[in-house]
PDB file of N, H, CA, C and O in Angstrom:
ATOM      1  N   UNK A   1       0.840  -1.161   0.000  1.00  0.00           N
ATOM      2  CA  UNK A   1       0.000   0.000   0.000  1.00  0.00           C
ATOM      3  C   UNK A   1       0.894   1.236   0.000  1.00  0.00           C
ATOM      4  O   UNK A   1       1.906   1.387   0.684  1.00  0.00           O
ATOM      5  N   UNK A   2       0.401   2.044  -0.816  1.00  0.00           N
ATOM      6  H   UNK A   2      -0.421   1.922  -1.372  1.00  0.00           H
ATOM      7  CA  UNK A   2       0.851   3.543  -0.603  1.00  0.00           C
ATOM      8  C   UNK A   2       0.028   4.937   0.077  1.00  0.00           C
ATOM      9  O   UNK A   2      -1.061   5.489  -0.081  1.00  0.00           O
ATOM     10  N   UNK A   3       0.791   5.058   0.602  1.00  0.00           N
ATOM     11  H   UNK A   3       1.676   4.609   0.730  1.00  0.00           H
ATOM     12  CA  UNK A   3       0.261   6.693   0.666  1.00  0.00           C
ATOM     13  C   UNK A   3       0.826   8.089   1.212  1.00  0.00           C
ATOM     14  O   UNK A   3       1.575   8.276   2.170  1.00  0.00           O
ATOM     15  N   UNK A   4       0.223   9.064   0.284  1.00  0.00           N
ATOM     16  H   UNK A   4      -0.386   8.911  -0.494  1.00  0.00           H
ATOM     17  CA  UNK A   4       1.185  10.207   0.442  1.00  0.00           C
ATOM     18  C   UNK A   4       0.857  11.492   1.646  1.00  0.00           C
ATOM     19  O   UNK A   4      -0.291  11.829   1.933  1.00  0.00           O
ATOM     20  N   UNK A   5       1.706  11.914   2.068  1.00  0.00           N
ATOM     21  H   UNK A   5       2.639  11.640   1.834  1.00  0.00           H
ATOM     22  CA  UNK A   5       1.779  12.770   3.082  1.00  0.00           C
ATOM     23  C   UNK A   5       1.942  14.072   2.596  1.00  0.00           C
ATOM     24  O   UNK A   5       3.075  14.430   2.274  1.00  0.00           O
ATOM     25  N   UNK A   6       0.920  14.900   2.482  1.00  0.00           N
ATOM     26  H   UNK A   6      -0.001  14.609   2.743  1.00  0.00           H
ATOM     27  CA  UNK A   6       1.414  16.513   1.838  1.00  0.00           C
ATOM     28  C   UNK A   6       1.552  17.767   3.127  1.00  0.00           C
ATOM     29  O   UNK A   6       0.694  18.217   3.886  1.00  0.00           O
ATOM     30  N   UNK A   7       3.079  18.089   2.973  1.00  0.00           N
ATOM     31  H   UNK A   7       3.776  17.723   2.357  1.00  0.00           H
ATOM     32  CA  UNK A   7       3.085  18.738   3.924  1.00  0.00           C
ATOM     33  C   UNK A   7       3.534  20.438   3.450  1.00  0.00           C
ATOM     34  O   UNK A   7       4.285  20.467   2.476  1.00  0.00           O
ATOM     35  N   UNK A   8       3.212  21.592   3.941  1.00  0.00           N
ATOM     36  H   UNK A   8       2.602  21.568   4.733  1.00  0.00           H
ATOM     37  CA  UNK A   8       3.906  22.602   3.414  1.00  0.00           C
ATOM     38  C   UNK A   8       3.540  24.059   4.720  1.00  0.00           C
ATOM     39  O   UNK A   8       4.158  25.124   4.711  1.00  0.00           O
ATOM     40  N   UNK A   9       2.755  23.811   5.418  1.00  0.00           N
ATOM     41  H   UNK A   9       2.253  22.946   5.424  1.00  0.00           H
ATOM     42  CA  UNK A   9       2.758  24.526   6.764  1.00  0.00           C
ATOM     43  C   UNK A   9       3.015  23.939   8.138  1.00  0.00           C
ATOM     44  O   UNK A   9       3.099  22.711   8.139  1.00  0.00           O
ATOM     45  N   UNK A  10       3.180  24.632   9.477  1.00  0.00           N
ATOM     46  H   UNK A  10       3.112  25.630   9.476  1.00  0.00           H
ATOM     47  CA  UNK A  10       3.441  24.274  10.417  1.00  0.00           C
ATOM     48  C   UNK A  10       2.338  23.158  10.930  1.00  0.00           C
ATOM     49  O   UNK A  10       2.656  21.988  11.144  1.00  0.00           O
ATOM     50  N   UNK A  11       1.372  23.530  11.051  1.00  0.00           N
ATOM     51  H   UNK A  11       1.115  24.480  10.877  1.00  0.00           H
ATOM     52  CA  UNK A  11       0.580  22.114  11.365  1.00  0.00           C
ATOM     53  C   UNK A  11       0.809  20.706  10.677  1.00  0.00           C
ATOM     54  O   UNK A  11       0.853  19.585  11.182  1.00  0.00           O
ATOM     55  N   UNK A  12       0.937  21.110   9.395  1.00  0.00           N
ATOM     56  H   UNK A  12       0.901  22.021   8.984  1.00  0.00           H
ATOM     57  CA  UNK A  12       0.927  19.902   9.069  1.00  0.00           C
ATOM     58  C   UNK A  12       2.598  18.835   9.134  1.00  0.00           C
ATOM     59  O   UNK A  12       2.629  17.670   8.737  1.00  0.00           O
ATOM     60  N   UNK A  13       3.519  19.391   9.566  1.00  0.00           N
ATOM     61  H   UNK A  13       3.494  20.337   9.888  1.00  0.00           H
ATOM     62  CA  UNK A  13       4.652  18.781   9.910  1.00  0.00           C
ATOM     63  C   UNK A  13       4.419  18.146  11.171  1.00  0.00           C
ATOM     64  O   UNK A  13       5.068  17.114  11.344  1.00  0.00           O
ATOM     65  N   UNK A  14       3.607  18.526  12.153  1.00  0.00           N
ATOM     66  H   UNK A  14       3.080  19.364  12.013  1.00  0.00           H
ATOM     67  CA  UNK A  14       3.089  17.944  13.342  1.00  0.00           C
ATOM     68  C   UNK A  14       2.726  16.622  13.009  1.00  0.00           C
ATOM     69  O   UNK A  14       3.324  15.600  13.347  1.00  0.00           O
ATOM     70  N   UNK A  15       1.465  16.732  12.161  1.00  0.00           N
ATOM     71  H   UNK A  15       0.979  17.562  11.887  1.00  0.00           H
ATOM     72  CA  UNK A  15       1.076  16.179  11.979  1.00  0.00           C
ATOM     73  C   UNK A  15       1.566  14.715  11.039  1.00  0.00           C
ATOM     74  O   UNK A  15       1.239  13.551  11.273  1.00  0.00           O
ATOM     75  N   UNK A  16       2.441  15.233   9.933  1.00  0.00           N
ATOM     76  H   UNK A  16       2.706  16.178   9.742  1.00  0.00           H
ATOM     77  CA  UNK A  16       3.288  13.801   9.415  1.00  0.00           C
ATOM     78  C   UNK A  16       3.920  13.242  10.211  1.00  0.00           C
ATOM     79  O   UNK A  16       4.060  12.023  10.112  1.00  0.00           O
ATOM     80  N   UNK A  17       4.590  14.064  11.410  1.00  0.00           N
ATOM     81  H   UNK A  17       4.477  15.054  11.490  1.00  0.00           H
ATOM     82  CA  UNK A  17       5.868  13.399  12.097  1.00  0.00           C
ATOM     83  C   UNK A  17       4.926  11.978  12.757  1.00  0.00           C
ATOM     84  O   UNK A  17       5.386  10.836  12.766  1.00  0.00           O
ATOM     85  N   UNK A  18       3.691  12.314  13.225  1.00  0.00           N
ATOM     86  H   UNK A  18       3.318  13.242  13.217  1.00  0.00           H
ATOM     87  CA  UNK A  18       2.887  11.623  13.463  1.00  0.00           C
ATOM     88  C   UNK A  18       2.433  10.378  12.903  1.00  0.00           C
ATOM     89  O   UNK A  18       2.394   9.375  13.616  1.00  0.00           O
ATOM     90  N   UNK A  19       2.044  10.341  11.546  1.00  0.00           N
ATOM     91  H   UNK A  19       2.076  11.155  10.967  1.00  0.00           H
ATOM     92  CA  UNK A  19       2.008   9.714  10.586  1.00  0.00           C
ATOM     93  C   UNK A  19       2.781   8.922  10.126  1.00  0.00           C
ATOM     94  O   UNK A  19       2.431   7.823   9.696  1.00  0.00           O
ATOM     95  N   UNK A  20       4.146   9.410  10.138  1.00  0.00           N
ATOM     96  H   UNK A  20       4.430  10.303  10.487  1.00  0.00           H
ATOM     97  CA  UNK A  20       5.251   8.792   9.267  1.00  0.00           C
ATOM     98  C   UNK A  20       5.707   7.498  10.796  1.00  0.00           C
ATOM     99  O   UNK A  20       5.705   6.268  10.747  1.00  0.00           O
ATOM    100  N   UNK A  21       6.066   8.477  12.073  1.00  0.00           N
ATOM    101  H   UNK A  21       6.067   9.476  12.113  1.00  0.00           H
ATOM    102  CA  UNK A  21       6.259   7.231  12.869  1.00  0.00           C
ATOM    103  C   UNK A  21       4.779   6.056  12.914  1.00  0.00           C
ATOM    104  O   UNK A  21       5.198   4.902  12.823  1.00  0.00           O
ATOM    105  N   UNK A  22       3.607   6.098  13.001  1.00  0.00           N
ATOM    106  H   UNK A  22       3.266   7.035  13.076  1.00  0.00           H
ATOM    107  CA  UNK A  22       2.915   5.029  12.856  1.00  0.00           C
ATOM    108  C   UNK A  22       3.046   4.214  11.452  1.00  0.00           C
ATOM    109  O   UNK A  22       2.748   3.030  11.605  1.00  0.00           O
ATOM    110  N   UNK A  23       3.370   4.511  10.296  1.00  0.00           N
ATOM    111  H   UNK A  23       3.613   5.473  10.172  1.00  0.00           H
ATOM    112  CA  UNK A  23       3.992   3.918   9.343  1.00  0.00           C
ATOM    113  C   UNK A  23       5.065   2.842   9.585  1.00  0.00           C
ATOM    114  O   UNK A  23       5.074   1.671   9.205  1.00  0.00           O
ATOM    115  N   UNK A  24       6.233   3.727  10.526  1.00  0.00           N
ATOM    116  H   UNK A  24       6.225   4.678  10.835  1.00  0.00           H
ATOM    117  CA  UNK A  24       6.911   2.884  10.329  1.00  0.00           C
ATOM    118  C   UNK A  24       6.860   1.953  11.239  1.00  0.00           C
ATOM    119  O   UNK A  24       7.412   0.875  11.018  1.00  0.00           O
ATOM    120  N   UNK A  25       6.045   2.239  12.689  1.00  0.00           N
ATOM    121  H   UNK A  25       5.596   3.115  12.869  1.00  0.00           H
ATOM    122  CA  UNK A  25       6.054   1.185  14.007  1.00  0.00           C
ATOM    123  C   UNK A  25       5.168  -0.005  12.750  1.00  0.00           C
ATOM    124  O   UNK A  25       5.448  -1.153  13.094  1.00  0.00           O
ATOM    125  N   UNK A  26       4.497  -0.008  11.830  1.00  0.00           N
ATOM    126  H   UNK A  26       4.269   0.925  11.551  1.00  0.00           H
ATOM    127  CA  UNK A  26       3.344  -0.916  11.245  1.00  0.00           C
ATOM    128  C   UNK A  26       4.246  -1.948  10.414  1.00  0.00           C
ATOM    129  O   UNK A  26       4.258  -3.162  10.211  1.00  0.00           O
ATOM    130  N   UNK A  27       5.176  -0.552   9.947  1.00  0.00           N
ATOM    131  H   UNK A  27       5.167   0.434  10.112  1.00  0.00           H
ATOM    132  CA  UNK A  27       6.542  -1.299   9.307  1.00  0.00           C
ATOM    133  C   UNK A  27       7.057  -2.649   9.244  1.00  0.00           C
ATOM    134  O   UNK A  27       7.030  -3.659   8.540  1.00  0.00           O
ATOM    135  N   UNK A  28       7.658  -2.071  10.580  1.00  0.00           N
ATOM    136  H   UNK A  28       7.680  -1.251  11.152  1.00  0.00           H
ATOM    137  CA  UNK A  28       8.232  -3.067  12.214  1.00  0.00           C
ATOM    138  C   UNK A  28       7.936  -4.145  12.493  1.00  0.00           C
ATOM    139  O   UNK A  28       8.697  -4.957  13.019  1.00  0.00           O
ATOM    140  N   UNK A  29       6.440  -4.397  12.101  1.00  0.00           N
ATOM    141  H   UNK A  29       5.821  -3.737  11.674  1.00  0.00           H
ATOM    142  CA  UNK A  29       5.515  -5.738  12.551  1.00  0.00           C
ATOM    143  C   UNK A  29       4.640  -6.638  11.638  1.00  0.00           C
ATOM    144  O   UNK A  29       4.115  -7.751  11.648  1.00  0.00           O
ATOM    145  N   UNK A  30       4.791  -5.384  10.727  1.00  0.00           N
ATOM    146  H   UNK A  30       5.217  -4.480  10.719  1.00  0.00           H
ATOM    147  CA  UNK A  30       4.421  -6.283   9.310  1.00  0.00           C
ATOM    148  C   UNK A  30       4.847  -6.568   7.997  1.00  0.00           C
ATOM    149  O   UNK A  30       4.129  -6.367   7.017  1.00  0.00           O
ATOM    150  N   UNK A  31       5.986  -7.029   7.939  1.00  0.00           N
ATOM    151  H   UNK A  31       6.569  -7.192   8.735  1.00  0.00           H
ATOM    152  CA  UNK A  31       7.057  -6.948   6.842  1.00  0.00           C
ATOM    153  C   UNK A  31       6.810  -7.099   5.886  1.00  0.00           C
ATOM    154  O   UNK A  31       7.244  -6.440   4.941  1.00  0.00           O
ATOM    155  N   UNK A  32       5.715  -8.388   5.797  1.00  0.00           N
ATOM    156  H   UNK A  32       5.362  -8.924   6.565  1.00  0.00           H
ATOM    157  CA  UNK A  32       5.108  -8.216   4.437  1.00  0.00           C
ATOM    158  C   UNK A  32       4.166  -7.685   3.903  1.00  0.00           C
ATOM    159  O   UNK A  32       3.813  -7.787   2.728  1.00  0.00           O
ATOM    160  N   UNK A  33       3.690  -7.066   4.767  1.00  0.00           N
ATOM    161  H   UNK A  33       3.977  -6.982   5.722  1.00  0.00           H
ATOM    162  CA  UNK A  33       2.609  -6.226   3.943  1.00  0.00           C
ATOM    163  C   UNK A  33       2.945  -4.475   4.533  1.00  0.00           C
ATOM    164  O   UNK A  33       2.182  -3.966   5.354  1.00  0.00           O
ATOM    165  N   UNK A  34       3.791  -3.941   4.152  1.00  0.00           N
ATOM    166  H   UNK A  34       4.411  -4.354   3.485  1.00  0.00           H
ATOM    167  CA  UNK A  34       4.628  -2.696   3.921  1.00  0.00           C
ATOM    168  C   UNK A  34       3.833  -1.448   3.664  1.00  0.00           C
ATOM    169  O   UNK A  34       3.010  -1.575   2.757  1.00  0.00           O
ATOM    170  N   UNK A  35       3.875  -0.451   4.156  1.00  0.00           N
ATOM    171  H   UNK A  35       4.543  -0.347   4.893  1.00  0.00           H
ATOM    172  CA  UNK A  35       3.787   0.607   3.452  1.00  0.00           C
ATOM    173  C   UNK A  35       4.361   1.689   3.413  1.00  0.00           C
ATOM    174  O   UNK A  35       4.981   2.259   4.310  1.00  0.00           O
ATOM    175  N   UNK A  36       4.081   2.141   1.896  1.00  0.00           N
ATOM    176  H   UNK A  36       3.577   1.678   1.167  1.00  0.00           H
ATOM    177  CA  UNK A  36       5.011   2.693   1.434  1.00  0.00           C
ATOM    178  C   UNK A  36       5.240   4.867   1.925  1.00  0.00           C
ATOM    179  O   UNK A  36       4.647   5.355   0.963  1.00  0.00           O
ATOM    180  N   UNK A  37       5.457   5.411   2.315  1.00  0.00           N
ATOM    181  H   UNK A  37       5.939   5.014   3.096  1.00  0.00           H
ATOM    182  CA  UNK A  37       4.940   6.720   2.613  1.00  0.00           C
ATOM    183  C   UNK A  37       5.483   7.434   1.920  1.00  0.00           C
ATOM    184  O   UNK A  37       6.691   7.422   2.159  1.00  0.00           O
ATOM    185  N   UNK A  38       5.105   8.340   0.840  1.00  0.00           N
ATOM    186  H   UNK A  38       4.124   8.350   0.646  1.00  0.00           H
ATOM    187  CA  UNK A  38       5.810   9.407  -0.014  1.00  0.00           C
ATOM    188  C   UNK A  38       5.458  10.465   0.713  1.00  0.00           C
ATOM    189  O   UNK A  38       4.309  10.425   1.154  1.00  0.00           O
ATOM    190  N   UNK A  39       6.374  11.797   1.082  1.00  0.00           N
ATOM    191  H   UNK A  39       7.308  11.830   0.724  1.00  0.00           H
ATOM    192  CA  UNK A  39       6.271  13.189   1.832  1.00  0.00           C
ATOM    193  C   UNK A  39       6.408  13.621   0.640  1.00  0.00           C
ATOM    194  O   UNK A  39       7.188  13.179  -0.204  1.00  0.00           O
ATOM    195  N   UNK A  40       5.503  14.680   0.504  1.00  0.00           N
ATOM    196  H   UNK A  40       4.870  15.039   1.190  1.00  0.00           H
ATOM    197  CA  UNK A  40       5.742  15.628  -0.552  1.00  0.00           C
ATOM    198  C   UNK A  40       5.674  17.040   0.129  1.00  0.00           C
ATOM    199  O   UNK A  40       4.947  17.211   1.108  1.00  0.00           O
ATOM    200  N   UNK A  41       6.323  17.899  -0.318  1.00  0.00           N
ATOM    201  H   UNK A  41       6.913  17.760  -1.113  1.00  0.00           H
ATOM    202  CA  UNK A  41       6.657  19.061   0.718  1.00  0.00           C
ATOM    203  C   UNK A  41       6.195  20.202  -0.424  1.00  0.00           C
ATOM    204  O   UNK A  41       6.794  20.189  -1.499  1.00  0.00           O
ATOM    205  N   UNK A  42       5.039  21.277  -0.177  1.00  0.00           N
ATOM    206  H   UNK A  42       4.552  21.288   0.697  1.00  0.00           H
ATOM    207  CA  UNK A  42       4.678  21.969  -1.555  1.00  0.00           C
ATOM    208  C   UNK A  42       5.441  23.138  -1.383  1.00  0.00           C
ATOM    209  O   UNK A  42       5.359  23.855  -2.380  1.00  0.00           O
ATOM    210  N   UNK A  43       6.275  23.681  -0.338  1.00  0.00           N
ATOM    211  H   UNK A  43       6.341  23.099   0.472  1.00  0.00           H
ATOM    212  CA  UNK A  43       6.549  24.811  -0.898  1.00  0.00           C
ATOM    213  C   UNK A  43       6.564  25.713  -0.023  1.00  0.00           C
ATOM    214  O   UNK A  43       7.504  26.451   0.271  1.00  0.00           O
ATOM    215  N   UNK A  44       4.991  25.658   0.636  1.00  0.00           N
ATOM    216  H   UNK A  44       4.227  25.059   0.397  1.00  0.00           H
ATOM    217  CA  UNK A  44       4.604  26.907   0.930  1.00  0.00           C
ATOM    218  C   UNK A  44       5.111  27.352   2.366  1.00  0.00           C
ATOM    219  O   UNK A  44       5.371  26.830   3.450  1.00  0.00           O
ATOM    220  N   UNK A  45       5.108  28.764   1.698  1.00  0.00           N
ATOM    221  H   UNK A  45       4.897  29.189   0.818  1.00  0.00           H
ATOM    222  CA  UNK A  45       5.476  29.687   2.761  1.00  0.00           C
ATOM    223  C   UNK A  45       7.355  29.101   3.099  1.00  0.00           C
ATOM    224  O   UNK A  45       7.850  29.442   4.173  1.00  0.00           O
ATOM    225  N   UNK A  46       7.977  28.486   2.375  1.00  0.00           N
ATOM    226  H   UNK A  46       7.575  28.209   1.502  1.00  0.00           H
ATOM    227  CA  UNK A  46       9.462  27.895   2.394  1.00  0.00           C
ATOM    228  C   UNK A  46      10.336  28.675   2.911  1.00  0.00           C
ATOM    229  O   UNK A  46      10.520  29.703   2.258  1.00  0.00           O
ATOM    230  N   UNK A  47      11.066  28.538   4.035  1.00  0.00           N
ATOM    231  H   UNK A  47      10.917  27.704   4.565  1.00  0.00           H
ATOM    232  CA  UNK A  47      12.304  28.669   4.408  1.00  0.00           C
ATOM    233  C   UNK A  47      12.989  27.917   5.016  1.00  0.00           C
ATOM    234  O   UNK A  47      12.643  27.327   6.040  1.00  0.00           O
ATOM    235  N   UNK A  48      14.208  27.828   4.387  1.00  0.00           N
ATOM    236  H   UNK A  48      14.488  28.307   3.555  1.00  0.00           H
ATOM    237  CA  UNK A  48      14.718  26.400   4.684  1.00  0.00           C
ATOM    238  C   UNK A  48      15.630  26.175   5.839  1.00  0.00           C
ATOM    239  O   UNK A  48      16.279  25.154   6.066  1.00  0.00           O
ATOM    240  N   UNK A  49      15.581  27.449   6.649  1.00  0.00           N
ATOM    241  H   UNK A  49      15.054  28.278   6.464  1.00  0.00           H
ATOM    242  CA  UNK A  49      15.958  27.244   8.081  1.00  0.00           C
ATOM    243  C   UNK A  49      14.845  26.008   9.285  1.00  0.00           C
ATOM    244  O   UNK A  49      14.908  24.956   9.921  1.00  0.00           O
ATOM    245  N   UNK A  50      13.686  27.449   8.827  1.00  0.00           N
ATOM    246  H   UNK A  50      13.636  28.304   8.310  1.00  0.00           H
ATOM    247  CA  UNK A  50      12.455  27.154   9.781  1.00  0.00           C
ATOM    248  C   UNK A  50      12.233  25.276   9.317  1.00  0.00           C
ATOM    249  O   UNK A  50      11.959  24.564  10.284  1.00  0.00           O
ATOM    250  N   UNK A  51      12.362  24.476   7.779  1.00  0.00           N
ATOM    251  H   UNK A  51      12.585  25.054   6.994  1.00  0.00           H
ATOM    252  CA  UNK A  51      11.943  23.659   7.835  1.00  0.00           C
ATOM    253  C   UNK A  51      13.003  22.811   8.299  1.00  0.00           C
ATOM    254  O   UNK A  51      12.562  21.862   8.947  1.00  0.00           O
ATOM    255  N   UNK A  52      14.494  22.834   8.165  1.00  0.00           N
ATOM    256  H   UNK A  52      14.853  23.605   7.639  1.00  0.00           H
ATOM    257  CA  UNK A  52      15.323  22.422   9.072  1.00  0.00           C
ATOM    258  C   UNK A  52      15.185  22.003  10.087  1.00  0.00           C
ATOM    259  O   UNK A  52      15.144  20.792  10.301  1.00  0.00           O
ATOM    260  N   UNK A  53      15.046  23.147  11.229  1.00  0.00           N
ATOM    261  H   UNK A  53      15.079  24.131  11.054  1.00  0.00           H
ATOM    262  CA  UNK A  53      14.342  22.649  12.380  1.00  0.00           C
ATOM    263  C   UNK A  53      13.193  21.526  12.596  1.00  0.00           C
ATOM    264  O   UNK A  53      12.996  20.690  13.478  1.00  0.00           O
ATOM    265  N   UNK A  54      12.282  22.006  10.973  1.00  0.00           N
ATOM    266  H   UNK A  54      12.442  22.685  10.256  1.00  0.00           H
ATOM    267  CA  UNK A  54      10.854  20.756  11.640  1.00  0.00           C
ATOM    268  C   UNK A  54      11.415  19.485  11.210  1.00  0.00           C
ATOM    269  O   UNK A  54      11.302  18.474  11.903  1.00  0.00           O
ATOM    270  N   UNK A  55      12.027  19.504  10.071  1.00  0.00           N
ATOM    271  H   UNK A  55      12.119  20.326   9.509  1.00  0.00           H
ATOM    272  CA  UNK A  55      12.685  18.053   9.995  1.00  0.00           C
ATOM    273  C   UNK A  55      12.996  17.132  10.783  1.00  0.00           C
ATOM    274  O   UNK A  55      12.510  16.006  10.886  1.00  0.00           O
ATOM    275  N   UNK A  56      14.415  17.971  11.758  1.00  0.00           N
ATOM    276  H   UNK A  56      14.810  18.886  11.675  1.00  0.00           H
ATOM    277  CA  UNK A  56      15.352  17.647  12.504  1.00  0.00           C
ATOM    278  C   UNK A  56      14.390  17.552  14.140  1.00  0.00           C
ATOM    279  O   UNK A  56      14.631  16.429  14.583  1.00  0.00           O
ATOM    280  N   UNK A  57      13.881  17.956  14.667  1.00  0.00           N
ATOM    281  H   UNK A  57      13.685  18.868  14.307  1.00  0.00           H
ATOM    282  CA  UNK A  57      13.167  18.348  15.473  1.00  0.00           C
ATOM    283  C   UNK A  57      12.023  17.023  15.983  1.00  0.00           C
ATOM    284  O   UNK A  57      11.971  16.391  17.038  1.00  0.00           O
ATOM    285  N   UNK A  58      11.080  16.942  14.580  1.00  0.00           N
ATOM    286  H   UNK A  58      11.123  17.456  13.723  1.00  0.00           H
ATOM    287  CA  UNK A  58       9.967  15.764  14.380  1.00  0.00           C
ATOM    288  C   UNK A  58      10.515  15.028  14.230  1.00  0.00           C
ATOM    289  O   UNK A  58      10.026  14.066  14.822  1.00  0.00           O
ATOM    290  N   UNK A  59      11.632  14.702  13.594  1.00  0.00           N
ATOM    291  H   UNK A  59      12.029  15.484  13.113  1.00  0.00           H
ATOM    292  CA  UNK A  59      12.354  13.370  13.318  1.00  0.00           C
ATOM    293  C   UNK A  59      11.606  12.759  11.759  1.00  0.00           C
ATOM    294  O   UNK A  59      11.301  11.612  11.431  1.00  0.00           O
ATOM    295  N   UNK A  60      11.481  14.127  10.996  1.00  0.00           N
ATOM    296  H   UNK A  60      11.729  15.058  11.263  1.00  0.00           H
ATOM    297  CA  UNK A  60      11.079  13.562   9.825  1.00  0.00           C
ATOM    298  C   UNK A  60      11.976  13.488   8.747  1.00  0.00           C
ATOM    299  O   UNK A  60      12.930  14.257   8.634  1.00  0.00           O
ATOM    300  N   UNK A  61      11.643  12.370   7.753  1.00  0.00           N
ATOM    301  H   UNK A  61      10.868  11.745   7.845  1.00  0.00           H
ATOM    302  CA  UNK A  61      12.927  11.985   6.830  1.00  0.00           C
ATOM    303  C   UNK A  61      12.916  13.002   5.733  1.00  0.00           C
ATOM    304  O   UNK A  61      12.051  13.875   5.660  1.00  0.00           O
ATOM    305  N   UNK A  62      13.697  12.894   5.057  1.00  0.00           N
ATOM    306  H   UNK A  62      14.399  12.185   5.117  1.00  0.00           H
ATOM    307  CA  UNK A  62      13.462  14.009   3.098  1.00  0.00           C
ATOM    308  C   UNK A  62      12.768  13.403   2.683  1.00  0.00           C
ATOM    309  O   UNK A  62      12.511  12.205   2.561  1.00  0.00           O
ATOM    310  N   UNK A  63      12.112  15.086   2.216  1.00  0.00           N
ATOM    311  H   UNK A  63      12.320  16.059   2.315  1.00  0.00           H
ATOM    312  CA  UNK A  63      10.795  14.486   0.923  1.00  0.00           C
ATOM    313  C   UNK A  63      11.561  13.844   0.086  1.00  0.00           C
ATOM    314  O   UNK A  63      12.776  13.702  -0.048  1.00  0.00           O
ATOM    315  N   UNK A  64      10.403  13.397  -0.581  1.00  0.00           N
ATOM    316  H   UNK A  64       9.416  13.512  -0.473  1.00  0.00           H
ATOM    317  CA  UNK A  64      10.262  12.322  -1.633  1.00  0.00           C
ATOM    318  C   UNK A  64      10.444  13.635  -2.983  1.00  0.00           C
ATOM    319  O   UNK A  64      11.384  13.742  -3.771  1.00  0.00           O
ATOM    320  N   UNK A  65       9.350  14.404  -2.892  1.00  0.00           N
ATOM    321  H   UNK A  65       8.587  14.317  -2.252  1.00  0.00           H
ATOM    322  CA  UNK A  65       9.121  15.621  -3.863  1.00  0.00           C
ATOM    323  C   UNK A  65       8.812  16.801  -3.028  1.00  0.00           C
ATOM    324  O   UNK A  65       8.065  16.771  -2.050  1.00  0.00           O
ATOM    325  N   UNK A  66       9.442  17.858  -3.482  1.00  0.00           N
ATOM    326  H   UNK A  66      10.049  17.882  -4.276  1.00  0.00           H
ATOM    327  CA  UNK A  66       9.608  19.328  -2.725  1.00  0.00           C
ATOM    328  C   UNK A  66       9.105  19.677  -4.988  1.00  0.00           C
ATOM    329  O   UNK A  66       9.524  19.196  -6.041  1.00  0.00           O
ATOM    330  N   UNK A  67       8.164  20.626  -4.646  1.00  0.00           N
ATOM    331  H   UNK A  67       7.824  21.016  -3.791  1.00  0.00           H
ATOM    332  CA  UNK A  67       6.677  21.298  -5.309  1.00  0.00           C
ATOM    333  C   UNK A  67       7.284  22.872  -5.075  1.00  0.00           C
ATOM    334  O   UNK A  67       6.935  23.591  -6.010  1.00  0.00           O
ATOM    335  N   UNK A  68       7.912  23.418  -4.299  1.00  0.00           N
ATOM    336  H   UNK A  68       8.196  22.834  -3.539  1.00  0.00           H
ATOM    337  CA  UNK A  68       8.500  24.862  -5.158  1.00  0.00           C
ATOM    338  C   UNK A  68       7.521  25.486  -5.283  1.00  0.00           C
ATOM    339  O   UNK A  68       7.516  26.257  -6.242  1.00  0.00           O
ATOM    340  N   UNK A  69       6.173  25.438  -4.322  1.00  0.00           N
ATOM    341  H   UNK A  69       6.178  24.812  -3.542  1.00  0.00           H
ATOM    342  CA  UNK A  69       4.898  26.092  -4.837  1.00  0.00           C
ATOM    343  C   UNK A  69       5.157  27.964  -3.987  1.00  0.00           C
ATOM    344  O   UNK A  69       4.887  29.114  -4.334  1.00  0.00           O
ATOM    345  N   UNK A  70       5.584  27.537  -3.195  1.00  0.00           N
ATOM    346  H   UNK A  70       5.804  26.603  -2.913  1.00  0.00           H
ATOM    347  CA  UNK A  70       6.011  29.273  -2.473  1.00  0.00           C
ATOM    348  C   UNK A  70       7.041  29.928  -2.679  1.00  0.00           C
ATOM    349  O   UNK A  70       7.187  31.030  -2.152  1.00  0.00           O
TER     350      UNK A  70
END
């Protein structure tokens, strides 16, 4: 299974860090049946200090696709 995570404001980095660790605890326990999580990061409102921090901070991995929308 797939599914994608769109993130590009402060709430919603909360909210993947969230996401992405129950992904992977599901990971962990179900090897064969996997899923897959694409982050796509749109852009908005971008500075790449402030998202530094949410990265590093949430413990979230690099997007998959960064969208350049801001």
């Amino acid at each position: 299974m797939k599914i994608v995570t769109i993130i590009g404001a402060r709430p919603q980095f909360i909210k993947a860090a969230s996401v992405s660790r129950a992904v992977q605890d599901y990971n962990r326990t179900h090897s064969k049946r996997g899923i897959q999580e694409i982050l796509v990061h749109t852009g908005q409102h971008y500075d790449y200090l402030m998202d530094k921090v949410f990265f590093e901070e949430l413990g979230l991995r690099r997007c998959d696709h960064h969208l350049g929308a801001g």
